[in-house]
Backbone as CSV, one residue per row, in Angstrom:
resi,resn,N_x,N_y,N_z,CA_x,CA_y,CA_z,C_x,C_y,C_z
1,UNK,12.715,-3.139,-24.313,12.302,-4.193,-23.403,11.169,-3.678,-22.525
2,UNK,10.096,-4.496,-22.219,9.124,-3.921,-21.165,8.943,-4.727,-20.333
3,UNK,8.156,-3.934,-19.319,8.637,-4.517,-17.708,7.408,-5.208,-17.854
4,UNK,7.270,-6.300,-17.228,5.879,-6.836,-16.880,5.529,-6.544,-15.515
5,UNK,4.414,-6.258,-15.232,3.500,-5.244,-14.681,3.067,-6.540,-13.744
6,UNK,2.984,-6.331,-12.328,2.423,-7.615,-11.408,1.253,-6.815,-10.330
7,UNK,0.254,-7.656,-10.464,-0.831,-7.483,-9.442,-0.819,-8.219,-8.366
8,UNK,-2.009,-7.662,-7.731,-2.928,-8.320,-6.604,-3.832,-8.033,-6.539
9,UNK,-4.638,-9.499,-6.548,-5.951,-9.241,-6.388,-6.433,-8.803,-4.980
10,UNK,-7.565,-8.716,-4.124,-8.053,-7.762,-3.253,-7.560,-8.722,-1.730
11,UNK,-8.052,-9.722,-2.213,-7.444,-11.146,-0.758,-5.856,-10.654,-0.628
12,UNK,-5.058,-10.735,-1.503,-3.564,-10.687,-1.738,-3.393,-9.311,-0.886
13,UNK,-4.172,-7.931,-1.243,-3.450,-6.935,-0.540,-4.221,-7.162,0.475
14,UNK,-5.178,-7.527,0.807,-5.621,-7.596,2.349,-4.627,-8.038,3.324
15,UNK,-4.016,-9.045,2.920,-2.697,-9.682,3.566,-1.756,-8.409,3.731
16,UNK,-1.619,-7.732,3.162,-0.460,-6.703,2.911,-0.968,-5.508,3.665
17,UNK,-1.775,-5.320,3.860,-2.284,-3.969,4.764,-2.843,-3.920,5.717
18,UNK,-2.797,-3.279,6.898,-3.260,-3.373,8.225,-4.963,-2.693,8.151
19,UNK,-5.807,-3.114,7.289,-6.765,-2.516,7.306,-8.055,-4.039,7.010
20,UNK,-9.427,-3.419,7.444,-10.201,-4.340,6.689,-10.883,-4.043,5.398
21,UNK,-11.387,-4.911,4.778,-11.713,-4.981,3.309,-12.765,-3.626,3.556
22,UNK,-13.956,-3.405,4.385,-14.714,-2.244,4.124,-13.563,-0.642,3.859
23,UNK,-12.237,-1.004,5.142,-11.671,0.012,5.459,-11.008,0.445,3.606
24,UNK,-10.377,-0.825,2.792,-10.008,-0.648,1.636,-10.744,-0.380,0.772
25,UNK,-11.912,-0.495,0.605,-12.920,-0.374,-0.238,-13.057,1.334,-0.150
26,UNK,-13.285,1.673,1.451,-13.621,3.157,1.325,-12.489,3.842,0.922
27,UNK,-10.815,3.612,0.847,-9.890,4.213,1.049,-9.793,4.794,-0.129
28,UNK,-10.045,3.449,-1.291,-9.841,3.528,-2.554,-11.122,4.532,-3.132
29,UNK,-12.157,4.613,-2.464,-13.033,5.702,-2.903,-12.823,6.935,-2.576
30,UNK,-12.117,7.403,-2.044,-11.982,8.830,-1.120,-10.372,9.335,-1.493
31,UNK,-10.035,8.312,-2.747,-8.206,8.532,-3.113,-7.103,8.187,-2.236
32,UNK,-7.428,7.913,-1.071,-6.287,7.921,0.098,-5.515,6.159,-0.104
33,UNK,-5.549,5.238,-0.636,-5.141,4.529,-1.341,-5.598,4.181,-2.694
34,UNK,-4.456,3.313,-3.655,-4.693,3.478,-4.966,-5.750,2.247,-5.684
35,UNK,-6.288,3.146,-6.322,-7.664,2.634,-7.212,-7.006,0.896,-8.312
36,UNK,-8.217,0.103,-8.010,-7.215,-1.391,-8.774,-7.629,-0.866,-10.202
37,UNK,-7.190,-2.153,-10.918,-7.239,-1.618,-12.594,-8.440,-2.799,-12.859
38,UNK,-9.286,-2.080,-13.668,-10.662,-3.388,-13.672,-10.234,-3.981,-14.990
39,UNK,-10.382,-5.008,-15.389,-9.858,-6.460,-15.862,-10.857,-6.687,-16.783
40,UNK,-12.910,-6.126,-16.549,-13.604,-6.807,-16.438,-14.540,-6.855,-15.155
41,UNK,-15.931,-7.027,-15.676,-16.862,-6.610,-14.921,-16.315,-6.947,-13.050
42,UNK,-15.720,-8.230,-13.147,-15.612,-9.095,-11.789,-14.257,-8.898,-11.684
43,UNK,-13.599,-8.616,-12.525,-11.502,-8.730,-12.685,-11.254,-7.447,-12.081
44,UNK,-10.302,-7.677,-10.498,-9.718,-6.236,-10.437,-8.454,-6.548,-9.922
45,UNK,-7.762,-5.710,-9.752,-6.323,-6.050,-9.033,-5.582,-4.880,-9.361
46,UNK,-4.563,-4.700,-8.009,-3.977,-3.675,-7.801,-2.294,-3.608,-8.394
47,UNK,-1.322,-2.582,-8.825,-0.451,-3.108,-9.160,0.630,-2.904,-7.708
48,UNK,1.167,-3.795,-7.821,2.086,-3.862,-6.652,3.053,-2.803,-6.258
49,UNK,3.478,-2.212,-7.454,4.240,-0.827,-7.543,3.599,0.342,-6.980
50,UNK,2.349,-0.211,-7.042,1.553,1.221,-6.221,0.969,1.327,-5.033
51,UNK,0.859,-0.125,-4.630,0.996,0.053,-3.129,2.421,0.042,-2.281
52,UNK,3.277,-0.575,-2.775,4.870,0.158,-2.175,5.195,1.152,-2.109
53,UNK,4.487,2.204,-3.227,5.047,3.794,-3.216,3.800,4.222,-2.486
54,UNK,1.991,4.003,-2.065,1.828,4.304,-1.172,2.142,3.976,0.619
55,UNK,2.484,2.802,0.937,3.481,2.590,1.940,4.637,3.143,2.320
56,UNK,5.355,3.535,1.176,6.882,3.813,1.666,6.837,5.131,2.300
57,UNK,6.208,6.032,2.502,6.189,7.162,2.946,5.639,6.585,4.761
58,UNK,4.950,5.612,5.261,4.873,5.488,6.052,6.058,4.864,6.407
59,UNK,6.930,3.865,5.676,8.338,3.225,6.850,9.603,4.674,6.941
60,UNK,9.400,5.232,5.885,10.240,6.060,5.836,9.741,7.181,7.255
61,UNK,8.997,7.289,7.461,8.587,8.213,8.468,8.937,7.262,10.063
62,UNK,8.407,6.350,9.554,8.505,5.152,11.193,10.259,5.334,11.232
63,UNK,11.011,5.574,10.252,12.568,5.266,10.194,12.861,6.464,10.634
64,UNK,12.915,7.894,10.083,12.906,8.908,10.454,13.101,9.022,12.242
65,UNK,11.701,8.630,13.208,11.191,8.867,14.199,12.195,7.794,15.069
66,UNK,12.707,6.719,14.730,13.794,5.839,15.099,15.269,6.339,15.478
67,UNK,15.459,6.965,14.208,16.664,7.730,14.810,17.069,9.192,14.911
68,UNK,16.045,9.589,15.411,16.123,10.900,15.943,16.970,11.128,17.152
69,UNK,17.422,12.211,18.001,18.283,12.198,18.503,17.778,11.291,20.247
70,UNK,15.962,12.221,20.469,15.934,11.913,21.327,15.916,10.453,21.673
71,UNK,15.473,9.305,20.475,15.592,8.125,20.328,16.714,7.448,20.675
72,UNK,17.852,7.898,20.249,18.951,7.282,20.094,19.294,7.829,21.938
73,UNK,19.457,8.490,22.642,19.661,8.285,23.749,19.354,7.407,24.674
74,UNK,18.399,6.513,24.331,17.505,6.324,24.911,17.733,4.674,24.360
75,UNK,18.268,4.132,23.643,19.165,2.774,23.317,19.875,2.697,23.516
């Protein structure tokens, strides 16, 4: 069985990331977020699986810093 594979095009993750389109454009040139898959001269889009696994290292860290000890005193 194979998985079908889901994108986004560049509008779609703009919604999804706290950055602007120049900021994504450079990110994806410099490796620090992931490169889309070209389609075609004008066709690009990112797969969704790969911007969750570059994100998740940031909630996981925001989660981390939440319940740390000095945190939790402090609720």
């Amino acid at each position: 069985m194979t998985t079908q594979r889901k994108y986004l095009r560049e509008e779609q993750v703009l919604v999804r990331v706290p950055f602007s389109r120049s900021t994504l454009r450079r990110r994806v040139a410099d490796g620090t977020f992931p490169a889309p898959v070209e389609f075609g001269e004008r066709v690009k889009a990112w797969l969704i699986d790969e911007i969750d696994a570059w994100d998740r290292p940031a909630v996981v860290e925001r989660d981390a810093r939440r319940h740390t000890p000095d945190n939790a005193k402090a609720a």
